[in-house]
RONUTI-969205 format. One record per residue (C-alpha): chain; x, y, z. Coordinates in steps of 0.05 Angstrom, whole numbers. Example, Ala and Ser with C-alpha at 12.3 -4.5 7.8 and 13.67 -1.06 7.14 Angstrom:
2
+-------+--------+--------+--------+
! chain !   east !  north !     up !
+-------+--------+--------+--------+
!     A !    246 !    -90 !    156 !
!     A !    273 !    -21 !    143 !
+-------+--------+--------+--------+
//
This chain:
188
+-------+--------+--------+--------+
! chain !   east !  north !     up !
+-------+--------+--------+--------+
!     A !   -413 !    119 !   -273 !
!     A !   -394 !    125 !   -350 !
!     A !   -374 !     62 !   -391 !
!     A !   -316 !    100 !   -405 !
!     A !   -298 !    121 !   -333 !
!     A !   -314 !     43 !   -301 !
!     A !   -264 !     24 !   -357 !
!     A !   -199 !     80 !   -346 !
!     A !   -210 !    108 !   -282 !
!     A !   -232 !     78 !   -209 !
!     A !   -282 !     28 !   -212 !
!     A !   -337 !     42 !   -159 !
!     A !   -374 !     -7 !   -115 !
!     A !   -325 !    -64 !    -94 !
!     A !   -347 !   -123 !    -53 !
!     A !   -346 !   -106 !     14 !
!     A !   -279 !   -127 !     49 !
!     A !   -277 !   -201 !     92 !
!     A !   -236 !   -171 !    137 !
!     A !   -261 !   -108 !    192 !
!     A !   -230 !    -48 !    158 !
!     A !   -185 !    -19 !    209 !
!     A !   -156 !    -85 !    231 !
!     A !    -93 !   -104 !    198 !
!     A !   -114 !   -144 !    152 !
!     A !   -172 !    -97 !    126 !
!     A !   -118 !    -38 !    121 !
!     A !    -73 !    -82 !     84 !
!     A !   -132 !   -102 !     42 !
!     A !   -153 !    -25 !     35 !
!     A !    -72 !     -7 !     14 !
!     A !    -64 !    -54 !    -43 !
!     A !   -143 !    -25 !    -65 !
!     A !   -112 !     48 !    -66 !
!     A !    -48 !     18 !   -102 !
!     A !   -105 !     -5 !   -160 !
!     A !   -137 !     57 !   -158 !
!     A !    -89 !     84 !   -195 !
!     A !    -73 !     77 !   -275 !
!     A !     -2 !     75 !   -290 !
!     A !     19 !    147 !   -301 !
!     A !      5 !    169 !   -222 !
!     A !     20 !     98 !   -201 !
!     A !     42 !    113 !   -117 !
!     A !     89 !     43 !   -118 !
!     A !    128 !     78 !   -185 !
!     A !    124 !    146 !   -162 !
!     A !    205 !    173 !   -159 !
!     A !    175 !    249 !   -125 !
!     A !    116 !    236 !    -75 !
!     A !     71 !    280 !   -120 !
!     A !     11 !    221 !   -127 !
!     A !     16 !    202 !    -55 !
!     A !    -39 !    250 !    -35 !
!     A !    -91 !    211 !    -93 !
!     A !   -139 !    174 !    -74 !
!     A !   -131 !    168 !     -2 !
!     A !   -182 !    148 !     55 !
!     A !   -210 !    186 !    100 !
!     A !   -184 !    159 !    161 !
!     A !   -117 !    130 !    151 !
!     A !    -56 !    155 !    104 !
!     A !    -26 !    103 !     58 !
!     A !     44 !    109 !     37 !
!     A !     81 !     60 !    -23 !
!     A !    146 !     21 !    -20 !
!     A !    171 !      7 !    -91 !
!     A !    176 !    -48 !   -148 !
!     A !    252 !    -70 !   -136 !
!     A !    305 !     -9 !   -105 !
!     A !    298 !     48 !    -75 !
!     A !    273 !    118 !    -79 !
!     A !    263 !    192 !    -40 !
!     A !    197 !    213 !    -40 !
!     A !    168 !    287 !     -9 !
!     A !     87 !    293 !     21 !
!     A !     48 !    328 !     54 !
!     A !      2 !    286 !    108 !
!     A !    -56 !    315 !    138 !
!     A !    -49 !    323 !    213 !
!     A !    -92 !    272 !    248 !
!     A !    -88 !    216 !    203 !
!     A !    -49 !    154 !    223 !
!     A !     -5 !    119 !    168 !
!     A !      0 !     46 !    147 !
!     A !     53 !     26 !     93 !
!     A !     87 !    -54 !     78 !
!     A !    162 !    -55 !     91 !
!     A !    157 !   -114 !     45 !
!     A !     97 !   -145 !     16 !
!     A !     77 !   -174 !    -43 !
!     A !     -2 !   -201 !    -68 !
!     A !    -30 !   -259 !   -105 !
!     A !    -79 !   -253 !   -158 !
!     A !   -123 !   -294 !   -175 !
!     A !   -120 !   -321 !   -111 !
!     A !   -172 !   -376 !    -71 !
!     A !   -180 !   -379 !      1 !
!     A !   -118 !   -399 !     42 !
!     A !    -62 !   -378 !    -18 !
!     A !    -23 !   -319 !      3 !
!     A !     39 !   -302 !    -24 !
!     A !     84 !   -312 !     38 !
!     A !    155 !   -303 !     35 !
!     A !    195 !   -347 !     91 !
!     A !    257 !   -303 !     91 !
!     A !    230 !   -229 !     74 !
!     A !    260 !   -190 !    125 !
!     A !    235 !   -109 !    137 !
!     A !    257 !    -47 !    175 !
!     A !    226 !     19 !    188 !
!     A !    248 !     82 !    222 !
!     A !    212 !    147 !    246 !
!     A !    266 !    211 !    254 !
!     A !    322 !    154 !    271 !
!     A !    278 !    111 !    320 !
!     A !    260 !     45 !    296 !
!     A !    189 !     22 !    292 !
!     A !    154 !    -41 !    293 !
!     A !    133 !    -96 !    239 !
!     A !     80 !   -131 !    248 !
!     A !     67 !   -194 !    202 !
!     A !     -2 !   -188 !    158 !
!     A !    -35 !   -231 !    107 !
!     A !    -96 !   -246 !     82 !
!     A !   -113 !   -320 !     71 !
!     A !   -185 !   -304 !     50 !
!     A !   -188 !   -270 !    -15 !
!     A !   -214 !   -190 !    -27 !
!     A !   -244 !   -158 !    -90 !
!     A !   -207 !   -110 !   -129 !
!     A !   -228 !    -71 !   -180 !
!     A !   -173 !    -20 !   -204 !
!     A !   -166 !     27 !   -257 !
!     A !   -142 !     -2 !   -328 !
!     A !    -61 !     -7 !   -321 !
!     A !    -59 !     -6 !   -248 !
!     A !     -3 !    -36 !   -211 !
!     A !    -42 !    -91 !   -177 !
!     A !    -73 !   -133 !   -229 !
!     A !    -76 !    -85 !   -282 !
!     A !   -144 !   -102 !   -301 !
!     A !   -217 !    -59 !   -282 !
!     A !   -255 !   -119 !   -275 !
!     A !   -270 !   -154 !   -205 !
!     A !   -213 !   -200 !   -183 !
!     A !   -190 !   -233 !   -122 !
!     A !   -133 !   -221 !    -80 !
!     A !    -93 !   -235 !    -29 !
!     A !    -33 !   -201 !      9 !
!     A !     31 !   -213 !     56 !
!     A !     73 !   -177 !     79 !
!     A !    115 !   -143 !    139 !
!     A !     68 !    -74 !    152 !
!     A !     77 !    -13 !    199 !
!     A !     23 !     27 !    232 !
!     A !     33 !     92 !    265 !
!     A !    -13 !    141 !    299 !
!     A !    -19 !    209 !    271 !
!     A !     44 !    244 !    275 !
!     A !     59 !    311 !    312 !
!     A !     54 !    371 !    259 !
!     A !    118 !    392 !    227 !
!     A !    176 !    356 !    188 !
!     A !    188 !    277 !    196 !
!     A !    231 !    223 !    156 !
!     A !    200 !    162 !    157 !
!     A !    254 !    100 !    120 !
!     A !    224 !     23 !    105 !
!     A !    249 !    -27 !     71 !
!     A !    257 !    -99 !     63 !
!     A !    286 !   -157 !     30 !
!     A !    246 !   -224 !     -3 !
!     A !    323 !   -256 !     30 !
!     A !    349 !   -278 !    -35 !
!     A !    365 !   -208 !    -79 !
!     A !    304 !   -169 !    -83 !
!     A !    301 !   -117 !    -47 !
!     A !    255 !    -46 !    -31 !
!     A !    276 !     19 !      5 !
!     A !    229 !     85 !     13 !
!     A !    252 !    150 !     46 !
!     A !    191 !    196 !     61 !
!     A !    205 !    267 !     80 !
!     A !    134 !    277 !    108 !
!     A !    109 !    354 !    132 !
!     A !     46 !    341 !    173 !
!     A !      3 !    402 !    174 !
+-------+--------+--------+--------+
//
């Protein structure tokens, strides 16, 4: 890799993850990694349209972004077969040592799929994970190694059946702050 593209774009070769990466923790780990893949002009977390959702996604899951405060309407296209992970709420620590995560007591999250509610599950990760993002990113903002860690209230779903789907989540910290996402998802 260029000196020039480790230093703007995605950094390659991060410390592999303490966590097995399909377990919650590891996707959680693996979602706030693609949020620092990006710089801040196709940031997914400020996107207002949807159209940097598709960037830098994995191979086997689909990641989607909740926002920085508020709420926003966002249209994608998801490839059929992939199952999705996205935080209702969730916020990360950087630096962070073993054990701190940034846990919020009275966060509170919902999540609906074509008007049926889904489940939260509860995720953190008390031991930290490397991130190296692209220079700007929303995460730590820095390219260079750093350690994380996240918590937050996260939804999994298995791949969706093709065709048109609204997926809402949201959540509150339980003192102001607050996040909302609307996802009018076309699975093909």
């Amino acid at each position: 890799m260029s000196p020039l593209r480790s230093l703007f774009g995605r950094a390659s070769g991060p410390a592999p993850l303490p966590y097995p990466p399909t377990s919650p923790e590891g996707l959680a780990a693996r979602w706030v990694r693609w949020v620092a893949a990006h710089g801040p002009a196709k940031n997914p977390v400020r996107d207002t349209t949807g159209e940097h959702a598709g960037h830098h996604q994995a191979d086997d899951v689909w990641f989607l972004a909740g926002t920085y405060g508020g709420s926003v309407t966002r249209r994608c296209a998801v490839p059929a077969g992939r199952p999705l992970f996205f935080p209702a709420f969730n916020m990360w620590q950087f630096p962070a040592q073993v054990g701190e995560m940034p846990v919020v007591p009275r966060a509170t999250g919902h999540a609906q799929l074509d008007g049926a509610p889904l489940p939260l599950a509860t995720v953190g990760t008390p031991t930290p994970f490397e991130v190296r993002g692209a220079l700007g990113n929303g995460v730590t903002s820095r390219p260079r190694p750093t350690p994380v860690t996240c918590w937050g209230l996260w939804a999994s779903l298995p791949p969706l059946a093709p065709g048109a789907h609204e997926l809402t989540f949201g959540g509150t910290d339980g003192g102001g702050f607050w996040v909302e996402a609307q996802y009018r998802l076309v699975v093909n």
